[in-house]
N, C-alpha and C positions, 0 to 999 in steps of 0.2 A: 947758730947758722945750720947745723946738723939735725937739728931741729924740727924750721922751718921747711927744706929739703926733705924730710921725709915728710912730712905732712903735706908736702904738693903731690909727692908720687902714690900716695894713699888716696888722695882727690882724683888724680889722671885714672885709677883705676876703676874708682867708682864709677865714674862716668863713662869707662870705656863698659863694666858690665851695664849700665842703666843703658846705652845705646845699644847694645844687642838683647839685651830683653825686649825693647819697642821694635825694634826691626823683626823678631822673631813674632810677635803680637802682629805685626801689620802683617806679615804671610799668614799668621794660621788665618785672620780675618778675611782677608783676600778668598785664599782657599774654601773657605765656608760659605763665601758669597756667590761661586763660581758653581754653575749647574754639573750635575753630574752626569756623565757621560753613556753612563747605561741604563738609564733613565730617560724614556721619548719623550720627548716634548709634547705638549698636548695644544691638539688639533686650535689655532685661534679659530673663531666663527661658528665652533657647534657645541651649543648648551645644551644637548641634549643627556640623558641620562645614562651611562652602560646599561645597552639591552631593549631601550625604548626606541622606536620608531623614530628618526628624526623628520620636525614638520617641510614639508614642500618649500616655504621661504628656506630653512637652512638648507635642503637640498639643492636649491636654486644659487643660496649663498657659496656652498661646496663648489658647485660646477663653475661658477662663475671664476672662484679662486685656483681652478682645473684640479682640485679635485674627485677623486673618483667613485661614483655609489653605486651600489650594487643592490636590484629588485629580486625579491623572494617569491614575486606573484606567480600564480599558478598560472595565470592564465599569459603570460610571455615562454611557457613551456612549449617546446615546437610537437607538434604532430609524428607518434612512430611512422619507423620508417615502411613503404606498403599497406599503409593502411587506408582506411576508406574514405577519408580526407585525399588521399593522395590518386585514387581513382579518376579518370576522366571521364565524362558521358558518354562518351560510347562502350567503355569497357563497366560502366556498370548497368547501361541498358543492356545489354549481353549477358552479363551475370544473372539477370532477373529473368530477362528472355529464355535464356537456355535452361535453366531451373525449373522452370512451369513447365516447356516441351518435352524437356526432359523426363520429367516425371510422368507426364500425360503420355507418352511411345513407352513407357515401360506397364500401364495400366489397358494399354490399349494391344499391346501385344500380349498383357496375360488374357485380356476379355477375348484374342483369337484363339489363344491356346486349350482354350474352355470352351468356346461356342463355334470355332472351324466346322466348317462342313466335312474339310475334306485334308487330308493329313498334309498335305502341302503348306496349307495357313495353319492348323494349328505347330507345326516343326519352323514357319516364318515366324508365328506370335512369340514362340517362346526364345529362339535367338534373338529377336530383338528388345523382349524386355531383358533378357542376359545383358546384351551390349548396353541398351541406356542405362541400366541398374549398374553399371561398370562404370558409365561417363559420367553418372550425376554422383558417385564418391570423388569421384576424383575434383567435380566441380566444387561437392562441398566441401572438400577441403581445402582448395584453395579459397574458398569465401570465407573459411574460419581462420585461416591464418591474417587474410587482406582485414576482419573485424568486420566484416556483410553477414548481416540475419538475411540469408533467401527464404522467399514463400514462396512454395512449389505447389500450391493448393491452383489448383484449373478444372475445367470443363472440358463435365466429357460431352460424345455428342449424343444425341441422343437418337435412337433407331426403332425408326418403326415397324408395324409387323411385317412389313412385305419386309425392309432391309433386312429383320430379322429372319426370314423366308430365303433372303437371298444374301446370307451371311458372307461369303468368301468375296463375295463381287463387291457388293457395299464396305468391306473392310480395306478392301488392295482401292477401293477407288479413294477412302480416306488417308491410307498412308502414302499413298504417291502425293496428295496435296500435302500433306503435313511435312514426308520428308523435303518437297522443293523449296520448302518457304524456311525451314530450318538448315539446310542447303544456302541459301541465302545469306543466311542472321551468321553463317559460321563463316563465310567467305568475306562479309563483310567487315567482320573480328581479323579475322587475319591480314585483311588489307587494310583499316583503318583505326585497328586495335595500338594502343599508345604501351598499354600491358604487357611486359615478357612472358610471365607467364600465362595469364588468358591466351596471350596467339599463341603460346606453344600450345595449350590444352586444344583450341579452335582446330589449326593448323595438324594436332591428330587425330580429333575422332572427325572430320570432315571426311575421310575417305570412307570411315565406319556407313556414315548417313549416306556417301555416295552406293556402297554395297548396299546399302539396305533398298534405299532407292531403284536399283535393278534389278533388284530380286522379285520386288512386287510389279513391277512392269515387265518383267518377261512371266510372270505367274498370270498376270492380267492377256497379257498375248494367247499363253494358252486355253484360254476363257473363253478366246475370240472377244472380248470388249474390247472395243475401240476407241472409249476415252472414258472421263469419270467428271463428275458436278463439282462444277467450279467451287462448292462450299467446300466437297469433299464427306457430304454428308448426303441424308434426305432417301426415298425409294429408287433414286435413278442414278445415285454415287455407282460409278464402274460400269456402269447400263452403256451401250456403242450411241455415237450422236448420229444425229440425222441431217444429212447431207440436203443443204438446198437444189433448186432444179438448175 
């Protein structure tokens, strides 16, 4: 009997190890089968390669699955900021305008300071190519910041011999026409200019062209001329007009 009885209790034990070996088998299994947690999961729906462009259908597939993609193209890159994309047409006919006149009042007042008859126009010629040679740095550097290639290349006029005979007169009856019309081009920068800094540059040398503009109309007074050719050119630029009856 004593026998029997221990040979049950040797059986109970086996079976209680052979049940904890399986149950300890079934957790590691379990465990092994179970995804790891710092480990991402990878994306369903793009076959694509690490590194390689994914095609438009899986981008279509992505977005559809919301998804997020992100473009490399050059050309969704926006425009610096002031630059000449961001220009409006009137501040860049202004930029061009005033660059050509610019340069042409600072050529035109060296050609008085040279050929002046009389020391009046040549001490006008050369203050005012001072003053333009002042305005068109400051204009090119705001054209070089803004990313504007200005061409300042213009026409001069050209003078005949009498104009050249009657140098001081033919000269003040071309800068009274040139200063009005540039007078103009800067009034209308300031009033309809979109640019902060264009109207501010406008906005200060406009009083410059309004000085310049008096100087040669009260120089022309003392001349006795009493008006000058509509071109502002020709034998009869600064010559007095003649009164109908």
């Amino acid at each position: 009997m004593k026998n029997q009885l221990s040979l049950v209790k040797q059986l109970a034990a086996v079976a209680v190890v052979t049940t904890g070996m399986a149950c300890f088998a079934s957790d590691a299994n379990a465990q092994a089968a179970a995804p790891d947690p710092t480990i991402a999961p990878t994306r369903v729906g793009s076959m694509a390669p690490t590194g390689q462009k994914p095609s438009k259908a899986e981008l279509e597939k992505q977005k559809a699955a919301g998804g997020e993609t992100t473009s490399t193209s050059a050309a969704t890159a926006s425009p610096a900021a002031g630059g000449a994309g961001q220009l409006s047409e009137t501040d860049r006919t202004f930029l061009m305008m005033a660059a050509k006149d610019g340069m042409k009042e600072v050529h035109m007042g060296q050609m008085a300071a040279k050929e002046g008859q009389s020391a009046e126009v040549k001490k006008m010629g050369s203050q005012i190519a001072a003053d333009h040679t002042k305005a068109n740095q400051q204009l090119m550097a705001i054209a070089e910041k803004k990313g504007v290639k200005l061409d300042t290349k213009h026409k001069m006029p050209k003078m005949s011999k009498t104009d050249m005979a009657n140098f001081d007169q033919a000269w003040i009856g071309m800068m009274i026409n040139d200063h009005q019309k540039d007078i103009a081009v800067y009034q209308r920068q300031v009033q309809q200019g979109a640019d902060p800094e264009l109207k501010a540059f406008a906005k200060k040398t406009l009083p410059v062209l309004q000085k310049h503009l008096k100087m040669v109309q009260q120089a022309q007074k003392k001349m006795g001329s009493g008006g000058t050719n509509p071109a502002g050119m020709g034998a009869n630029a600064g010559a007095p007009t003649k009164t109908g009856r």
